[in-house]
LUMLUM-587200 format. One record per atom (N, C-alpha, C, CB): residue number from 1; residue in three letters; x, y, z. Coordinates in Angstrom, 3 decimals. Glycine has a CB too. Layout:
% LUMLUM-587200
seq=NUM&type=ALA&east=X&north=Y&up=Z
...
END
This chain:
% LUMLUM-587200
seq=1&type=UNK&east=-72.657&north=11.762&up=-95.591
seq=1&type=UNK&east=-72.918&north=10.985&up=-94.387
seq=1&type=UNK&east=-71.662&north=10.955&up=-93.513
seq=1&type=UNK&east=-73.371&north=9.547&up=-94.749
seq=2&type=UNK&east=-71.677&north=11.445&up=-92.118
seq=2&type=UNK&east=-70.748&north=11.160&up=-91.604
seq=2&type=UNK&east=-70.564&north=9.761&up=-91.133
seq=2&type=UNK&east=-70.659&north=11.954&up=-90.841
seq=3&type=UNK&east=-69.460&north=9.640&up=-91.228
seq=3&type=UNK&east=-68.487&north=8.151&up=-90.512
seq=3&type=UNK&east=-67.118&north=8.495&up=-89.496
seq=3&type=UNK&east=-67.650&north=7.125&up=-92.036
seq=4&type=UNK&east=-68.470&north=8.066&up=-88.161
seq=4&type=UNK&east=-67.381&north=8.336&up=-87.120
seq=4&type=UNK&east=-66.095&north=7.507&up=-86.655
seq=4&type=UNK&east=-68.032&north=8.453&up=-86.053
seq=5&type=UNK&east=-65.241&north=7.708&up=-86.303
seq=5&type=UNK&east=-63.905&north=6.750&up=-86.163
seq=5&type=UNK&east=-64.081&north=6.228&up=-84.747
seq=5&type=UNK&east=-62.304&north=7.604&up=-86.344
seq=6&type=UNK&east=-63.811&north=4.666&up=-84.624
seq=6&type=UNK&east=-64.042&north=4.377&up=-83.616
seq=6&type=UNK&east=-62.793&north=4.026&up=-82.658
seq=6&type=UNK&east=-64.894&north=3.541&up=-83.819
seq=7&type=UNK&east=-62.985&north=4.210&up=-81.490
seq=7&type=UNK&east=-61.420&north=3.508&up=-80.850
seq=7&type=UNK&east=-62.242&north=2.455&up=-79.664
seq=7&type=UNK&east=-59.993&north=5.067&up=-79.831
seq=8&type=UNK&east=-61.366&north=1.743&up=-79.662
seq=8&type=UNK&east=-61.674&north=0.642&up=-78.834
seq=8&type=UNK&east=-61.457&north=0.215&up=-77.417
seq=8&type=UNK&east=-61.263&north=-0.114&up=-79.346
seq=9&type=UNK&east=-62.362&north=0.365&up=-76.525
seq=9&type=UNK&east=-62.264&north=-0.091&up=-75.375
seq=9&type=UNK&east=-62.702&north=-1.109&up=-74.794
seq=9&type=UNK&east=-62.498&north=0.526&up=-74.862
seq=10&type=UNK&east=-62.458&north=-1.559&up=-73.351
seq=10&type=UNK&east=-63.175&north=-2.918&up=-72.385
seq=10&type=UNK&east=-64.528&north=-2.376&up=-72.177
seq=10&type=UNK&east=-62.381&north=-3.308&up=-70.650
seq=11&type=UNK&east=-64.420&north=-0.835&up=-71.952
seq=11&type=UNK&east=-66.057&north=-0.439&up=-71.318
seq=11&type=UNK&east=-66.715&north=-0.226&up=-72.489
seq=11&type=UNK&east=-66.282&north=1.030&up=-70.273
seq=12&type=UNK&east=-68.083&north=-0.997&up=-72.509
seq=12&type=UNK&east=-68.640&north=-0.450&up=-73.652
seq=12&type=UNK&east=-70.512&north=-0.498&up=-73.544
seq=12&type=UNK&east=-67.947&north=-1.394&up=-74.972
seq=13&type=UNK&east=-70.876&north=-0.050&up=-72.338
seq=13&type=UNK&east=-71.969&north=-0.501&up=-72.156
seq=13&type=UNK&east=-73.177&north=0.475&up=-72.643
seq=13&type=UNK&east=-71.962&north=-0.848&up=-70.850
seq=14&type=UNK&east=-72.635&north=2.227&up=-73.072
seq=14&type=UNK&east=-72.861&north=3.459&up=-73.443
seq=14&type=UNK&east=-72.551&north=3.390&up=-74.848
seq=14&type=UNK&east=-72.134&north=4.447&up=-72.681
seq=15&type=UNK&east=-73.178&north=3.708&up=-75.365
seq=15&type=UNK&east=-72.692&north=4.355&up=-77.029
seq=15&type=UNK&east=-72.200&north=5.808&up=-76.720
seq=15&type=UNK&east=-74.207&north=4.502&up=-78.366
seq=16&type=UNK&east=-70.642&north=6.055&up=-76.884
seq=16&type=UNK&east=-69.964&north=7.546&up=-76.689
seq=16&type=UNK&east=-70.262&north=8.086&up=-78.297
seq=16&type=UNK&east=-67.959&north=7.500&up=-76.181
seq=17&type=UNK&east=-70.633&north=9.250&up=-78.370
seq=17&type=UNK&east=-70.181&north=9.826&up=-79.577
seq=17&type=UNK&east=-69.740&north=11.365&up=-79.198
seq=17&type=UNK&east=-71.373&north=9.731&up=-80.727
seq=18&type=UNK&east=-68.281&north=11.516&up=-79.283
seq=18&type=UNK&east=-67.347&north=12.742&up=-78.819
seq=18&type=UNK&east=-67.782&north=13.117&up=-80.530
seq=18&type=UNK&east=-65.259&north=12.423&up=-78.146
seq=19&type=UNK&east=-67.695&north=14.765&up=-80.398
seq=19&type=UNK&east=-68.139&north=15.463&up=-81.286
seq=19&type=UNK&east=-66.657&north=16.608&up=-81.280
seq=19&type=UNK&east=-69.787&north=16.005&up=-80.895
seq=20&type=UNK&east=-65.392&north=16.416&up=-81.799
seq=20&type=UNK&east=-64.216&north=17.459&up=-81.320
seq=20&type=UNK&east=-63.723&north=18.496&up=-82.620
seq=20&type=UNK&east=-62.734&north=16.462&up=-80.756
seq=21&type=UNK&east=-62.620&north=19.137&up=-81.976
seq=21&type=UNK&east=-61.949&north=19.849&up=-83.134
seq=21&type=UNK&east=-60.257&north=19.254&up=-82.829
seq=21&type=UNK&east=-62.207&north=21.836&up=-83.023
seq=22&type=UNK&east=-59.779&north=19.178&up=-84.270
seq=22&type=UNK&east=-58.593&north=19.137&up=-83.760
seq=22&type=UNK&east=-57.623&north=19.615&up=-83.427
seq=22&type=UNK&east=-58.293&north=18.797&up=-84.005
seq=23&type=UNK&east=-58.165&north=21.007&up=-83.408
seq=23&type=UNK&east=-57.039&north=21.843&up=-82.563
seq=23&type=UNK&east=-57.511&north=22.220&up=-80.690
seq=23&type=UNK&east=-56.871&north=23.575&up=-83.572
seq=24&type=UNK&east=-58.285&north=21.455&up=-80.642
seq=24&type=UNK&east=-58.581&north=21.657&up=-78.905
seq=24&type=UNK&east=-58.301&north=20.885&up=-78.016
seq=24&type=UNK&east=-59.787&north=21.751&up=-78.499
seq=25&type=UNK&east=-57.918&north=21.344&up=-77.200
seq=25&type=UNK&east=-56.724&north=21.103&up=-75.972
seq=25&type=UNK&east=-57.951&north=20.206&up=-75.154
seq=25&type=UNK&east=-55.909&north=22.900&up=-74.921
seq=26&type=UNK&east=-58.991&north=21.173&up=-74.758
seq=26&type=UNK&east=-60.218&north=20.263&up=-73.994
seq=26&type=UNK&east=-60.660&north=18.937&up=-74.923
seq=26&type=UNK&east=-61.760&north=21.323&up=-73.772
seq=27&type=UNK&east=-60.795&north=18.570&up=-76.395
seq=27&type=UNK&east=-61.375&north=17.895&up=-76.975
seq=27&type=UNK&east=-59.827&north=16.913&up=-77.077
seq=27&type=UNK&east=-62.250&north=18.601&up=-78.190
seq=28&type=UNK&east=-59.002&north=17.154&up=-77.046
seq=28&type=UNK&east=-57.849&north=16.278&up=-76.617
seq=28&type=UNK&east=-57.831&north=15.655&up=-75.371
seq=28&type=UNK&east=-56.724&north=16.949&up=-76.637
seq=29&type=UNK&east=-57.952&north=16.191&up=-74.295
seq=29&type=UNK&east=-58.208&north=15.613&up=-72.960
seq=29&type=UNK&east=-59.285&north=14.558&up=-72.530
seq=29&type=UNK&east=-58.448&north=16.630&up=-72.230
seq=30&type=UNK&east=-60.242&north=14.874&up=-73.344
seq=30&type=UNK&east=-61.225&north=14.309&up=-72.993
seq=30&type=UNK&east=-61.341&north=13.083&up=-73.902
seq=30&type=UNK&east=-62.270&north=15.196&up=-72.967
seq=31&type=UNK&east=-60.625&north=12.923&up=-75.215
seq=31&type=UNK&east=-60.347&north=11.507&up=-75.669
seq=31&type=UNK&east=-59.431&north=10.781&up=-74.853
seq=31&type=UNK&east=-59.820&north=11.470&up=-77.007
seq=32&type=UNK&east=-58.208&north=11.097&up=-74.112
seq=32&type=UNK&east=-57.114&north=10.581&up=-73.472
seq=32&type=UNK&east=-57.728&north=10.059&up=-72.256
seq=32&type=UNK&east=-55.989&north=11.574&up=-73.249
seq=33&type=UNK&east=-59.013&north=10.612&up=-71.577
seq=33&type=UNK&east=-59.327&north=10.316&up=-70.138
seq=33&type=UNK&east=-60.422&north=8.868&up=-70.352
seq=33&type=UNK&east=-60.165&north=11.888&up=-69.280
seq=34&type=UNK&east=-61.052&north=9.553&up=-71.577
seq=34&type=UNK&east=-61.847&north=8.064&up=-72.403
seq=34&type=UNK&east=-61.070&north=6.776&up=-72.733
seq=34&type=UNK&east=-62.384&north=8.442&up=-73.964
seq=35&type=UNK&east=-59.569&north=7.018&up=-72.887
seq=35&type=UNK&east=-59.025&north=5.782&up=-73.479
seq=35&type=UNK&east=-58.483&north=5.380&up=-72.135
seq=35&type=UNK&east=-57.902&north=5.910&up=-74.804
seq=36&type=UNK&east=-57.957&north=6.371&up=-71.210
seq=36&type=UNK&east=-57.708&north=6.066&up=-69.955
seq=36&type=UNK&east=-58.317&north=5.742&up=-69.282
seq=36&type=UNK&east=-57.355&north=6.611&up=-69.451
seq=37&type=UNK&east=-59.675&north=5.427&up=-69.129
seq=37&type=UNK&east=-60.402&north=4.546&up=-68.686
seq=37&type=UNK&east=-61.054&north=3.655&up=-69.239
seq=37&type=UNK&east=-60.975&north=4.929&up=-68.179
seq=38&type=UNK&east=-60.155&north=3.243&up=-70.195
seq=38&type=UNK&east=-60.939&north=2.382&up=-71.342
seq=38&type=UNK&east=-62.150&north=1.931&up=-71.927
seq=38&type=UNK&east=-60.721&north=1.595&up=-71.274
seq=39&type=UNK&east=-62.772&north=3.169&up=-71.898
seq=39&type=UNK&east=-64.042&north=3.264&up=-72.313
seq=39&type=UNK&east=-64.416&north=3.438&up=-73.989
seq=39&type=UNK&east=-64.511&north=4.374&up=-71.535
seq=40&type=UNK&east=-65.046&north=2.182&up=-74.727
seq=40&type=UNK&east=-64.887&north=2.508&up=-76.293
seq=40&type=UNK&east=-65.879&north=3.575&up=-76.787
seq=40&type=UNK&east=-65.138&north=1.166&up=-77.203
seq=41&type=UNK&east=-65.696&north=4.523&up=-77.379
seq=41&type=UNK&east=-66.501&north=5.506&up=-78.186
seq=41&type=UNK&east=-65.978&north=5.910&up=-79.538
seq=41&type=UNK&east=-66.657&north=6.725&up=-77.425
seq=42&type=UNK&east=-66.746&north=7.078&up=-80.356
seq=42&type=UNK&east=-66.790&north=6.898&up=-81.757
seq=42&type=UNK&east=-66.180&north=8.288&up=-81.735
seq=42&type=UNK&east=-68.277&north=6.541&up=-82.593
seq=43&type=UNK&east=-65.586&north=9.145&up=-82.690
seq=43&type=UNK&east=-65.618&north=10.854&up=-82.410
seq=43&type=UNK&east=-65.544&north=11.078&up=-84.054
seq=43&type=UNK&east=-64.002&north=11.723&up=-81.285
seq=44&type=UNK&east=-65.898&north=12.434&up=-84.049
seq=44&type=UNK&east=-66.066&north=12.794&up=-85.298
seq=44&type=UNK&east=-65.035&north=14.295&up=-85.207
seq=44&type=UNK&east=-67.829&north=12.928&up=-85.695
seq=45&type=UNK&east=-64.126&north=14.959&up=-85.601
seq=45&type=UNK&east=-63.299&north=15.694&up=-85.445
seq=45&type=UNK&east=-63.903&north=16.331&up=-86.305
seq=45&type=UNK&east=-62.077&north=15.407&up=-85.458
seq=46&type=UNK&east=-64.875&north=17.278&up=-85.835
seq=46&type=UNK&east=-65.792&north=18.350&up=-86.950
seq=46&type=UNK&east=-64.626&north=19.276&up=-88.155
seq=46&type=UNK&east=-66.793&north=19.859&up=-85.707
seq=47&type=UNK&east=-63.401&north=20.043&up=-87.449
seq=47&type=UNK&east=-62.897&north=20.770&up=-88.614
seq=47&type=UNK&east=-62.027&north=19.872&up=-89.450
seq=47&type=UNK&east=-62.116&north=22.014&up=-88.191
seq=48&type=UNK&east=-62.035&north=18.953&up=-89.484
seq=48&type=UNK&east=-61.658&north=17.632&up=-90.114
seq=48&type=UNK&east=-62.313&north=17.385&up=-91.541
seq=48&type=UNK&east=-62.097&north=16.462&up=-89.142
seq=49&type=UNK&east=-63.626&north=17.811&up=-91.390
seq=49&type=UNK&east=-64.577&north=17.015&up=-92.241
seq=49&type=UNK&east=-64.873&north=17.635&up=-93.814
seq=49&type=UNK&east=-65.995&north=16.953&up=-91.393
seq=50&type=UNK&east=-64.792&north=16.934&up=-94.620
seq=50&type=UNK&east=-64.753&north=17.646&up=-96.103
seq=50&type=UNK&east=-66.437&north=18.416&up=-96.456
seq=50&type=UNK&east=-64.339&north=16.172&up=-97.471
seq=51&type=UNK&east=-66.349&north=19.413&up=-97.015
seq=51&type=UNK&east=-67.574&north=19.931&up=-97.789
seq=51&type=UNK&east=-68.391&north=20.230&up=-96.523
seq=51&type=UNK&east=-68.346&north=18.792&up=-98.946
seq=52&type=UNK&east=-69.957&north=19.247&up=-97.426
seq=52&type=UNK&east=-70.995&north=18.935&up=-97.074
seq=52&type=UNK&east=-70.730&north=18.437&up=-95.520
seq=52&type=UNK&east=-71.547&north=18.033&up=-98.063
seq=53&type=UNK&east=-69.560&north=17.683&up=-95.049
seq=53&type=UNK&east=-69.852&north=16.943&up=-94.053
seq=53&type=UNK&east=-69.644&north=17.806&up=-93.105
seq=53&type=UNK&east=-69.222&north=15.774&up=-93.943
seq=54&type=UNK&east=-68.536&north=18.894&up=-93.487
seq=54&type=UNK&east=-68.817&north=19.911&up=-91.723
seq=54&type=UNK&east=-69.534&north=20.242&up=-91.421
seq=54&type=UNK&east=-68.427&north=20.997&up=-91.254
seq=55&type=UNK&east=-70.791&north=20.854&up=-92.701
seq=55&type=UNK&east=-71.551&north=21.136&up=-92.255
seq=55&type=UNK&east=-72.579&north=20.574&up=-91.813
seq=55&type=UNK&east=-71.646&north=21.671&up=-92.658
seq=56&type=UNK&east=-72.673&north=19.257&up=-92.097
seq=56&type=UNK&east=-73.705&north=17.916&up=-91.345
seq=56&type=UNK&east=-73.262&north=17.687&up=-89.757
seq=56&type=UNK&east=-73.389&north=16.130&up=-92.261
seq=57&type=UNK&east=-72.039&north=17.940&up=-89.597
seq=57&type=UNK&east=-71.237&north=17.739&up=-88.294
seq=57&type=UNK&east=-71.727&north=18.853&up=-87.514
seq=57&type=UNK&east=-69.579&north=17.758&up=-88.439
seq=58&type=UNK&east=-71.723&north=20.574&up=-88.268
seq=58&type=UNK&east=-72.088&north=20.978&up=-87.185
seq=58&type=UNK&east=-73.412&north=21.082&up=-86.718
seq=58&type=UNK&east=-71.623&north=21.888&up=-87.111
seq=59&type=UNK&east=-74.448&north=20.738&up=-87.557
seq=59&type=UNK&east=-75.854&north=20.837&up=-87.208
seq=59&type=UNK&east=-76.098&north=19.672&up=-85.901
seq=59&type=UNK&east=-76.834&north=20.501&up=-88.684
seq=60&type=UNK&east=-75.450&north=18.477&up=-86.065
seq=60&type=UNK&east=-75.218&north=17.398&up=-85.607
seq=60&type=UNK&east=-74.944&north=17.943&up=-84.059
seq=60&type=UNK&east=-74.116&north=16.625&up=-86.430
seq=61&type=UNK&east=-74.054&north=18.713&up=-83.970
seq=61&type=UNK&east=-73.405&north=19.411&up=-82.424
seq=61&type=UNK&east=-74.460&north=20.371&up=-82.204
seq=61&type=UNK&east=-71.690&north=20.323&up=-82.456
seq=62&type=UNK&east=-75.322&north=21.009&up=-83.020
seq=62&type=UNK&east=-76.252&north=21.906&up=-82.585
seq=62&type=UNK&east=-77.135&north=21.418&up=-81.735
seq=62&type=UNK&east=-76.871&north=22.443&up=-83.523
seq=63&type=UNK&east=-77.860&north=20.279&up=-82.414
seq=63&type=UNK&east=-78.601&north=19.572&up=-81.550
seq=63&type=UNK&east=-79.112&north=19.439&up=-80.471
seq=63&type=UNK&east=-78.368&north=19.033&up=-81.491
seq=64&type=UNK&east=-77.332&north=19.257&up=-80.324
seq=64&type=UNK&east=-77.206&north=18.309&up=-78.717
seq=64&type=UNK&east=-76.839&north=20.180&up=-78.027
seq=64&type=UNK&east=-75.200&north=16.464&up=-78.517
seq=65&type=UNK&east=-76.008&north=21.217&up=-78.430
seq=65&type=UNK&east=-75.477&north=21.795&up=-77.561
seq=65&type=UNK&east=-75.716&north=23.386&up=-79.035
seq=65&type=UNK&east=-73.745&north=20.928&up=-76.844
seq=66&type=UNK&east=-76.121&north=24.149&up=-78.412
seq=66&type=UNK&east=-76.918&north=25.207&up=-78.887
seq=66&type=UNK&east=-75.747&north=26.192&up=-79.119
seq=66&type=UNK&east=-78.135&north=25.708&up=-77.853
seq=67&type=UNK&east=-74.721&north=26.178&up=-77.816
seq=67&type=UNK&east=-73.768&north=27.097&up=-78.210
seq=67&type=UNK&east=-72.732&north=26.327&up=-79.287
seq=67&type=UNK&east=-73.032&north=27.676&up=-76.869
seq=68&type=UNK&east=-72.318&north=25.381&up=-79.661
seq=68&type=UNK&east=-71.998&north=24.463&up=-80.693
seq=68&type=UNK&east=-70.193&north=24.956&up=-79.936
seq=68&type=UNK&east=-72.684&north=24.903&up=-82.746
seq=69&type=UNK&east=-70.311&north=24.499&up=-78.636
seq=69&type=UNK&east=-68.854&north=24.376&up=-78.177
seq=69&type=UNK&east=-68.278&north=22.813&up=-78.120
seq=69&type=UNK&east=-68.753&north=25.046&up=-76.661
seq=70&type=UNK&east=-67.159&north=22.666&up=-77.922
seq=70&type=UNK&east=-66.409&north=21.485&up=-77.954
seq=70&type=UNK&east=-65.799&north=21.379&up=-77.053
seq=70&type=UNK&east=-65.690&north=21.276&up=-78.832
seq=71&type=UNK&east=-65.550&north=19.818&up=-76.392
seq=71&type=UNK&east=-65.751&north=18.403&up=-76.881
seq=71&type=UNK&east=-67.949&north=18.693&up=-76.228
seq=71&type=UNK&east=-64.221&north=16.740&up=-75.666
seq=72&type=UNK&east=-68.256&north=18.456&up=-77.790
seq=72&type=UNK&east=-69.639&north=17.567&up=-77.177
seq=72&type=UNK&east=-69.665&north=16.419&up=-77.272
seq=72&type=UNK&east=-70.871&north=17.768&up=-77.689
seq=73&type=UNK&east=-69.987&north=15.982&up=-76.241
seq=73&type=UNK&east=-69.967&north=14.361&up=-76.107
seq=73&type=UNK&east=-71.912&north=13.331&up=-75.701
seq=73&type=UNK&east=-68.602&north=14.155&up=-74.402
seq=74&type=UNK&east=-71.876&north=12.624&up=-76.546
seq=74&type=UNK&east=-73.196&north=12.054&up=-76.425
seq=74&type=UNK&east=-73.621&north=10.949&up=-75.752
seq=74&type=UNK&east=-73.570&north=11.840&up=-77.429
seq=75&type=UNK&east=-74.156&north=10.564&up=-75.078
seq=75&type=UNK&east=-74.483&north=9.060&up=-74.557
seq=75&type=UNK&east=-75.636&north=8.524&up=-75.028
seq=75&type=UNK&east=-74.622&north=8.935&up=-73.100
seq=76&type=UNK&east=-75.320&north=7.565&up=-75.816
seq=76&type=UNK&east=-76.770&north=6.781&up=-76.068
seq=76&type=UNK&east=-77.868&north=7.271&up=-76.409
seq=76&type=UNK&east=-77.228&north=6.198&up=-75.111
seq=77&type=UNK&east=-77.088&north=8.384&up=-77.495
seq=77&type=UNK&east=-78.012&north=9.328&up=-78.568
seq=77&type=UNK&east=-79.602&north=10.085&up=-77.406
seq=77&type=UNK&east=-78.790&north=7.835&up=-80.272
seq=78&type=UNK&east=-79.257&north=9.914&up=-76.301
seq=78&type=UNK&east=-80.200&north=11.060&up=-75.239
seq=78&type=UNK&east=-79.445&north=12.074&up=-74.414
seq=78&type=UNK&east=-81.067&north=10.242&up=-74.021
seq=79&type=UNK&east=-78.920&north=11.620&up=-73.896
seq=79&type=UNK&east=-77.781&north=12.238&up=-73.194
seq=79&type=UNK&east=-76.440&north=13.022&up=-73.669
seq=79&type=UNK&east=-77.367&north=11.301&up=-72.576
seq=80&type=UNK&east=-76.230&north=13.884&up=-72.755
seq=80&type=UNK&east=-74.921&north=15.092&up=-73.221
seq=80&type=UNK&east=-74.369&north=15.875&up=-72.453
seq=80&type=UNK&east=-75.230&north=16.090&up=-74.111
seq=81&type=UNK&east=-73.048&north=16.132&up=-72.716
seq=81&type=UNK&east=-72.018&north=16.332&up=-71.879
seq=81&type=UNK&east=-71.381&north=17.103&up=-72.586
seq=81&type=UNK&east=-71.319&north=15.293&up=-71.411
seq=82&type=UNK&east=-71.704&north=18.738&up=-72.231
seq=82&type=UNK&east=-70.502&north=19.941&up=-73.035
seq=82&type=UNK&east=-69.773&north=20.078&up=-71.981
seq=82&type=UNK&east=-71.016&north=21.631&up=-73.646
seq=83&type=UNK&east=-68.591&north=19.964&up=-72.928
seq=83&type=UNK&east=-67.018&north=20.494&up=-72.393
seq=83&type=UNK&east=-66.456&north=19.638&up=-71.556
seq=83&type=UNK&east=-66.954&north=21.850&up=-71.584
seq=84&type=UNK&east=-65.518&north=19.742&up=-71.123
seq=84&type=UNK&east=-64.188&north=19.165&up=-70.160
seq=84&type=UNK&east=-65.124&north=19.009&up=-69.155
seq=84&type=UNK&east=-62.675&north=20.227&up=-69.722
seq=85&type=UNK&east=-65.846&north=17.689&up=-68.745
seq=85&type=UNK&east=-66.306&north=17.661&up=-67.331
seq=85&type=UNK&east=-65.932&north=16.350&up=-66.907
seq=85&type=UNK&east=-67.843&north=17.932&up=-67.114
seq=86&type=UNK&east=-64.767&north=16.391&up=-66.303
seq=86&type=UNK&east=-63.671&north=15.116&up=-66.163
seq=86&type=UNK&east=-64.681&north=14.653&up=-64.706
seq=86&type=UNK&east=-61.456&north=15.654&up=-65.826
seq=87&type=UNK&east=-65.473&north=15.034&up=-64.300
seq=87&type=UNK&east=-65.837&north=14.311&up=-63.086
seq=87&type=UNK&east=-67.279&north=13.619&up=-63.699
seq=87&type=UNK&east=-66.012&north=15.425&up=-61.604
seq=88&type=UNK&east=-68.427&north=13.881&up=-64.494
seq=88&type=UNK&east=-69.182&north=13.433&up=-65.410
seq=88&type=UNK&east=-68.573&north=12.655&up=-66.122
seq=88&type=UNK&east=-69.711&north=14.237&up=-66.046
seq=89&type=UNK&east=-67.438&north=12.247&up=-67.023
seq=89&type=UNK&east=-66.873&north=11.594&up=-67.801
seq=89&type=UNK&east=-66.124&north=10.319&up=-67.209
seq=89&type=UNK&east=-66.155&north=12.447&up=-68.430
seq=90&type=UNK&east=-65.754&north=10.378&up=-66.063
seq=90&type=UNK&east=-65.284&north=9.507&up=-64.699
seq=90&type=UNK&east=-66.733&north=8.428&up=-64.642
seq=90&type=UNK&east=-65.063&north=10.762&up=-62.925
seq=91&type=UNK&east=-67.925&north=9.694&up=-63.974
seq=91&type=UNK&east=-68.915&north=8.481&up=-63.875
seq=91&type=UNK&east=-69.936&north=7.604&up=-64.953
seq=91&type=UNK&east=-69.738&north=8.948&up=-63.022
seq=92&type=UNK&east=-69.405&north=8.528&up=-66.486
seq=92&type=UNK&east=-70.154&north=7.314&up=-67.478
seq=92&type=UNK&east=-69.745&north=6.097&up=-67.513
seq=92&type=UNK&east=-70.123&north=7.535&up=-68.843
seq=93&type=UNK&east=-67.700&north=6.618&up=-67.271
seq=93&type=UNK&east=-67.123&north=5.047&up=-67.107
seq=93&type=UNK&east=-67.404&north=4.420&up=-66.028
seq=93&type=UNK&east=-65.716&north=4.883&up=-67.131
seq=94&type=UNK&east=-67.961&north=5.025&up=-64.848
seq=94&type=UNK&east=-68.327&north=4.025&up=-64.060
seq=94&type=UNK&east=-69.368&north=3.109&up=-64.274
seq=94&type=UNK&east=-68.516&north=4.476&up=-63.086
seq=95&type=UNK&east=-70.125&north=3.610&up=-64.534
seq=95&type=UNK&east=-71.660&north=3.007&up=-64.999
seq=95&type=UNK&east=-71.740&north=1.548&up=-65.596
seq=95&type=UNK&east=-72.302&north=3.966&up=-66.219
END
């Protein structure tokens, strides 16, 4: 079972679930612009994950995003947002 890590923000009106790797520069940015607008969400750092769980992680990113690129990011388990789209990611925190 995955257990996503949460960080904490003022905005919290969206359930975020960032889906990253930790060697990506885009999946780095896009947590920093989240905390920079203090928006709270959960992320799961897929090559992170032991065994069974990467591979629950990546079916998990399939889902939502077919080419299984990173940062996928989720809203309120309907909604999705592949890759660095700092102007989409601006207006969830607006919301």
């Amino acid at each position: 079972m995955l257990e996503p890590k949460h960080v904490e923000g003022m905005h919290n009106k969206h359930k975020v679930l960032l889906y990253t790797l930790t060697t990506c520069g885009w999946c780095r940015k896009a947590k920093a612009l989240l905390q920079e607008l203090s928006v709270a969400y959960d992320y799961v750092d897929v090559d992170d994950q032991e065994g069974g769980n990467r591979e629950l992680a990546k079916q998990e990113v399939l889902k939502w995003n077919p080419a299984c690129s990173f940062p996928t990011i989720v809203l309120d388990g309907k909604d999705c947002v592949v890759g660095f789209q700092e102007d989409k990611i601006r207006e969830l925190a607006a919301e």
